[in-house]
N, C-alpha and C positions, 0 to 999 in steps of 0.2 A: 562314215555314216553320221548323218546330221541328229545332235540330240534333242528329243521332245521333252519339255517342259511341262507340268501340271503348274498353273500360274495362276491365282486370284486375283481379281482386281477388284480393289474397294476404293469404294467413291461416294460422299454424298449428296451427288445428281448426276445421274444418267443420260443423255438424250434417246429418245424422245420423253421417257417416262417424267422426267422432272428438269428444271435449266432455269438456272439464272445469268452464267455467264459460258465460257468458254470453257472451264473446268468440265461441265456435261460432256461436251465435244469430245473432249480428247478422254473422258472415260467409256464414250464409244467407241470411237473408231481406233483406239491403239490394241485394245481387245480384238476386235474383229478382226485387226490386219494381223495379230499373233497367231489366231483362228488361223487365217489362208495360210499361214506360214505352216500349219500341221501340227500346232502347240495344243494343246488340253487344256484350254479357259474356260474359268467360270466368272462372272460377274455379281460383287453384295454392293446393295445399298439400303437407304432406309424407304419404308411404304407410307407415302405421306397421303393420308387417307382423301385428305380432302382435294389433293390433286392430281393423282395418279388414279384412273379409270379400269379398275380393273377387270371390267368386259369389254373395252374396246382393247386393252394388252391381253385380254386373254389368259389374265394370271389365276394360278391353280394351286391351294391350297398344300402345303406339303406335311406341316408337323403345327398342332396346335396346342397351345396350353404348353409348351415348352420353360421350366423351371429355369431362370438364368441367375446363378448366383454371383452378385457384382463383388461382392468380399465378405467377408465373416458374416456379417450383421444384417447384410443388403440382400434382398432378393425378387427380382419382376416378371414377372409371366412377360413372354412373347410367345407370336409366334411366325411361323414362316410360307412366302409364297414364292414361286417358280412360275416364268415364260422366257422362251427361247426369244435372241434377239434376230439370230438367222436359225434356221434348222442344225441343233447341237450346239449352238451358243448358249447355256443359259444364262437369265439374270435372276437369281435369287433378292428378294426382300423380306429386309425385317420389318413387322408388327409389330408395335406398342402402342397403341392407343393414347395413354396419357401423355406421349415424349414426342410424337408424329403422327398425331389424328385431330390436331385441335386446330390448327391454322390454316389458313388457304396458301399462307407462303410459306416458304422450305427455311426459313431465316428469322431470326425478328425476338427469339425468346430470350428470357430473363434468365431462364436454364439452358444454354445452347450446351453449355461444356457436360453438364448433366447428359443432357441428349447423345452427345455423341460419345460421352465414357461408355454407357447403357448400351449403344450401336455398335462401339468397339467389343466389347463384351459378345455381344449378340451375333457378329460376326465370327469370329475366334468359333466360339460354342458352335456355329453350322458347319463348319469346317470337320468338328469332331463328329458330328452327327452323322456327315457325310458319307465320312471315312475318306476326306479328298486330300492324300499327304500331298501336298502342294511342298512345289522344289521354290515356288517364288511367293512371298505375299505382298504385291504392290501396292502401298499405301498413299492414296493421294490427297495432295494438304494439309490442312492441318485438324479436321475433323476424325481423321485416322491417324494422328502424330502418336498416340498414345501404343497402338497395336503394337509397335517394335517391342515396346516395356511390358505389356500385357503378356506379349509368348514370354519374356525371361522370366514372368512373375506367377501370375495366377495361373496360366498356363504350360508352367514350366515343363508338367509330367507330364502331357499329353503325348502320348507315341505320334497321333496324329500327326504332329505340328514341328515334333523333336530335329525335324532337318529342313525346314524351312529355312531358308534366307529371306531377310524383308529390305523392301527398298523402297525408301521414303522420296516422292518427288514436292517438289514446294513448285506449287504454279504463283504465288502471289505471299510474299513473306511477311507485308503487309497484315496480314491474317493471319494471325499464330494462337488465334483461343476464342472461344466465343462473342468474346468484350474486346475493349481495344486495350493494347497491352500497353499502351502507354498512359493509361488512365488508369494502371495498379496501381495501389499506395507501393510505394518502396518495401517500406518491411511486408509486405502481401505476396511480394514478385515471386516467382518460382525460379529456384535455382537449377532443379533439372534432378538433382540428384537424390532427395528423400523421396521416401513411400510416399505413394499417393494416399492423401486422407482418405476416409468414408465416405462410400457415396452418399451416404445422408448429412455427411460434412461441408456446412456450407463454403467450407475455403474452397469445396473441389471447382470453385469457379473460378479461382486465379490461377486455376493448374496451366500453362505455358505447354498447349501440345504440340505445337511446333519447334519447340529447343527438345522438349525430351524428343521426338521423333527424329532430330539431327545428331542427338545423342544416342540414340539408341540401337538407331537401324544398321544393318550391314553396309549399306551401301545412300549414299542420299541425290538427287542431281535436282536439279530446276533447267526450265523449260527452256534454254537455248546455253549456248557456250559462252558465249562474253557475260551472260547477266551469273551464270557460275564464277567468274572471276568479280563481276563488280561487287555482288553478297558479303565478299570477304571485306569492302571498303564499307567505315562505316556511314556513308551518306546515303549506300543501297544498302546494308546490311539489319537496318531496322533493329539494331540495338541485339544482335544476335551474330555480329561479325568476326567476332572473339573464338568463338567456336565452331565457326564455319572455319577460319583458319585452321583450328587444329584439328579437323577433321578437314584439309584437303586431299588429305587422299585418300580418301573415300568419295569426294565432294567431284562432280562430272553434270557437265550440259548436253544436254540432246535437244534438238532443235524439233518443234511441233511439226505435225502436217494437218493437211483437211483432209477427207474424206472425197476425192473426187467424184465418186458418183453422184454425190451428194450435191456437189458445188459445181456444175456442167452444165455450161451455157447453152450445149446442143441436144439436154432433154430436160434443164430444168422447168417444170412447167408453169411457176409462176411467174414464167418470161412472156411479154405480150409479144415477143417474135424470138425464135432460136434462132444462135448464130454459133459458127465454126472459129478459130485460124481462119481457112482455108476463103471465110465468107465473113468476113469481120464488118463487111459493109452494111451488114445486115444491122450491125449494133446502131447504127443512128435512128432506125427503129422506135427500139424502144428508150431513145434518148427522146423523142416525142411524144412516145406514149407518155415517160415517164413528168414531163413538162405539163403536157396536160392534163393529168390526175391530178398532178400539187397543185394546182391554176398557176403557174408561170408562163409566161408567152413563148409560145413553142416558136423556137428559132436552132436549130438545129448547129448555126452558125455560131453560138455563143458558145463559151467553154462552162462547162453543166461540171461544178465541185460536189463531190456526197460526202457523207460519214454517216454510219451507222457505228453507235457504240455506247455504252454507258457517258451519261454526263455526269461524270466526276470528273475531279481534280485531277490525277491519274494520268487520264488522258490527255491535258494539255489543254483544256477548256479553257484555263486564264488566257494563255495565247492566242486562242480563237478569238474569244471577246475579246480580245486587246486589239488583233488585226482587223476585225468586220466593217469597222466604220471605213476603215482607210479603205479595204479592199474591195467593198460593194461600190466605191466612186466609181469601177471601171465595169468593162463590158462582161459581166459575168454572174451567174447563177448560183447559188448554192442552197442544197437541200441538208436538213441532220436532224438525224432519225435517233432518237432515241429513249431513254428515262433515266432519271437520278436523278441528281441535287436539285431541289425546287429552284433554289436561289439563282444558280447559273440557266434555267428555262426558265426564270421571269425576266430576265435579262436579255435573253434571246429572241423573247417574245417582243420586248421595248424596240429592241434593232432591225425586227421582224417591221413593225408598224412603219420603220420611218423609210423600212425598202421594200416596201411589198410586191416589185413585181421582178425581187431579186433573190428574198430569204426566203426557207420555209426551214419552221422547226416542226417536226410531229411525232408524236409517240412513238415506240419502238411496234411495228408491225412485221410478224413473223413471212406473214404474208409476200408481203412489198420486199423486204428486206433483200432480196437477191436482185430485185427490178435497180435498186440504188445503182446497185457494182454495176447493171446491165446498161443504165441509163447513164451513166456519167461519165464522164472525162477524164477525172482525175478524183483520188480521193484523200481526205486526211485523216492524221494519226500523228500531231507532234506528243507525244507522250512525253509526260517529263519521266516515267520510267515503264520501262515495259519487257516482264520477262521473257516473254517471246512474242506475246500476238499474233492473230489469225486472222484478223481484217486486210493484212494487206497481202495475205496470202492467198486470199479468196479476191481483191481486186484483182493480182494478177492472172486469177482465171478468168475473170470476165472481161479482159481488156480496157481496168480500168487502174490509171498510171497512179502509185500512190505516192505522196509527199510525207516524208515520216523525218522524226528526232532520228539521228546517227545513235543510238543506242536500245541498249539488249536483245534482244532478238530481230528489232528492227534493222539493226547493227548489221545482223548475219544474212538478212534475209533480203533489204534493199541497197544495191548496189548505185551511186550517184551515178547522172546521166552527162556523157560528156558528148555536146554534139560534133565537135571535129572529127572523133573516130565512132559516133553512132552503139558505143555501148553503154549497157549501163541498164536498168531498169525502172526507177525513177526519180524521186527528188529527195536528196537529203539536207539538214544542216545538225551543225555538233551541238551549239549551246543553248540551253531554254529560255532563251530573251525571244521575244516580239519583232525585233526586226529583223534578225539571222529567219525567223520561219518567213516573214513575206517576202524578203528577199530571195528565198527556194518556191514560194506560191508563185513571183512574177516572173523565176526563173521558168517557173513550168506553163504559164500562160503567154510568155515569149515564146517557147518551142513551139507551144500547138498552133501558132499562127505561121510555120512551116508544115505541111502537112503532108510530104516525104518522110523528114525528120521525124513527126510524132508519129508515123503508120510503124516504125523503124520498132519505136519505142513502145509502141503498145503490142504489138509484133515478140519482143523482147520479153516482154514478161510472160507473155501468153502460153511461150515456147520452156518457160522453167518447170520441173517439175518438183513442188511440195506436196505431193501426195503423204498416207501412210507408209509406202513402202521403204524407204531407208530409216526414218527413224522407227519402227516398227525391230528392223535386222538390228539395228544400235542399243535397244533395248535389250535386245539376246544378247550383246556381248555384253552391255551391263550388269542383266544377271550372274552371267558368269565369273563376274567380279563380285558379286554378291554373298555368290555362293562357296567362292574361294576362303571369302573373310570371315567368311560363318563355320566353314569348316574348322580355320585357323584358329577361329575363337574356341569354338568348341573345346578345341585338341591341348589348346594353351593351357 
């Protein structure tokens, strides 16, 4: 008989409710896919007043004026609201006006680690309230790295909570505190191991919640299998690789999915024509449409490159700007959708003017965003690192071939295209140099000028499935790993 889970998942942003990156993503839809699986989830995050609409969510006040004692000295009213994300999903949120009612954006303060100690807290505490003995408390990144420490500590006697296993996922390790952690003073750093100050203590800013959440949790994994093994090197390991060693075994990858319903070329409807597999012809469609919304010269016959992603560093933007000038000389289109770093969009803009009937740069639109995969040909993503990524998970649902870095999740997810025997999915290279990527860009605009061979190949991708459903089952066996260690701990 299969075992049911009571499982929480804490996250701070949800989709639809709140999003700035891919983190939302997957704190939807790995919940919801535990849900089909027959599991007892519930979803906490925080209520960010100024962007979460809470009569179009429908949200309904549950406990108000709720006492949260952060420790001895400290203590802040919340309080809490509820809506279902499908019928019997809920997502619970916390209230605090002063820590998540003043900004329109989910990010940005001068108190983030403040913010999410108070969240951590306020979390835990609904748990009790509930009376929801959760067998799993899933913490994801590093705005809940703290919870694993919070249950052995201020939480310690909670019957509640007494047999919970927690498991820490790091989607981006880059991110391990409010601030950037390489901009501690030295003697400021945290070492993981003493009491946390007072919340009224202004050190609680240097606190490091992502080494005590690797420290502290039953179980820890990040978001694909090879970027779990590179963690432990310290050029991916972001100064945290020390103890990612000695916690490997505990230490595990699970590879992301999308939400298929979600990401479906044959009912998305901000497609200006649905297509199948089955009717993939249909896709040059809206490679027209998509031409002539950006004003490019609709020629269906040119090979049409997208990206939709944050323009940051991250993602491999030096390389982009380093190949543009060379690569616009040939017959080819590109569009890149997105926001971040001013400097690399005033750049883009410079390169934009001198090809204008080749580049377009524009804002990240939620809208459009799926028209990209729908319209294009081919898309990129050379990350110089990337723990799993979902953009090219979502090209290969829309039949469009993506060209990625041979690393982290990219790693696992796009297999190089070899045309003698017609497999493969799409374009890879190993090293973050400028020429190793145009040499895999002209590798993949050589193919599509066979147009067997690239039907083969966008055919290939279309047919994989990265759905929730396997990493969803992967997540149950991690638990169970979880909940092993937590026992063992206990009992030790």
């Amino acid at each position: 008989m299969k075992k049911i889970f009571k499982i929480v998942s804490i996250a701070s942003e949800v989709e639809p409710y709140s999003k700035t990156g891919g983190l939302a993503d997957v704190a939807r839809a790995l919940p919801r896919s535990l849900f089909r699986l027959g599991h007892n989830v519930i979803i906490i995050t925080p209520y960010y007043k100024k962007v979460i609409d809470s009569n179009v969510y429908k949200l309904e006040k549950i406990y108000s004026d709720v006492s949260l004692h952060i420790d001895k000295e400290n203590e802040l009213q919340v309080a809490y609201y509820r809506t279902e994300l499908v019928p019997g999903l809920y997502v619970y949120f916390v209230r605090n006006d002063k820590y998540f009612s003043r900004r329109k954006s989910l990010y940005g303060s001068s108190h983030e680690n403040a913010r999410f100690y108070m969240f951590s807290v306020a979390a835990l505490k609904l748990l009790s309230l509930l009376k929801f003995d959760a067998d799993i408390i899933h913490c994801h990144d590093w705005h809940t790295g703290l919870i694993p420490h919070l249950k052995k500590t201020r939480f310690k006697d909670s019957q509640t909570l007494k047999k919970a296993a927690t498991v820490y996922t790091i989607h981006n390790l880059v991110f391990q505190m409010g601030h950037s952690w390489w901009e501690v003073p030295s003697k400021k750093k945290d070492k993981g191991t003493k009491a946390l100050p007072l919340f009224s203590d202004p050190d609680i800013e240097y606190i490091n919640f992502a080494k005590r959440g690797i420290l502290e949790a039953d179980v820890v994994n990040t978001v694909s299998e090879t970027h779990a093994i590179e963690i432990m090197d310290k050029y991916f390991g972001q100064d945290l690789h020390r103890i990612l060693v000695n916690r490997r075994h505990k230490l595990f990858g699970v590879v992301n999915g999308i939400d298929y319903k979600k990401f479906n070329p044959a009912t998305d409807r901000g497609l200006h024509k649905n297509y199948t597999l089955d009717k993939i012809h249909r896709k040059v469609l809206n490679k027209r449409y998509l031409q002539k919304f950006y004003k490019l010269p609709v020629n269906e016959s040119l090979p049409l490159i997208g990206l939709t992603s944050r323009i940051v560093e991250q993602k491999g933007l030096e390389l982009i700007l380093e190949i543009l000038p060379t690569l616009l000389l040939r017959d080819v289109q590109v569009i890149i959708m997105g926001d971040g770093d001013k400097n690399y969009i005033k750049k883009l803009k410079k390169i934009q003017k001198k090809f204008p009937e080749k580049l377009r740069w524009v804002a990240f639109d939620r809208k459009m965003e799926t028209s990209v995969y729908a319209g294009a040909d081919m898309f990129l993503l050379p990350s110089r690192f990337e723990p799993c990524g979902i953009n090219q998970l979502i090209s290969f649902r829309y039949g469009c071939v993506p060209i990625v870095r041979s690393i982290g999740g990219l790693s696992d997810t796009v297999v190089n295209f070899d045309p003698e025997t017609n497999q493969g999915s799409g374009f890879t290279f190993k090293h973050y140099n400028g020429k190793e990527f145009l040499v895999a860009v002209t590798r993949a605009l050589e193919t599509y000028k066979y147009k067997s061979s690239w039907k083969r190949l966008v055919r290939n991708g279309m047919k994989i499935s990265f759905s929730w459903d396997l990493p969803a089952e992967r997540y149950v066996q991690l638990y169970k790993k979880a909940i092993k260690f937590s026992a063992k701990r206990r009992n030790s």
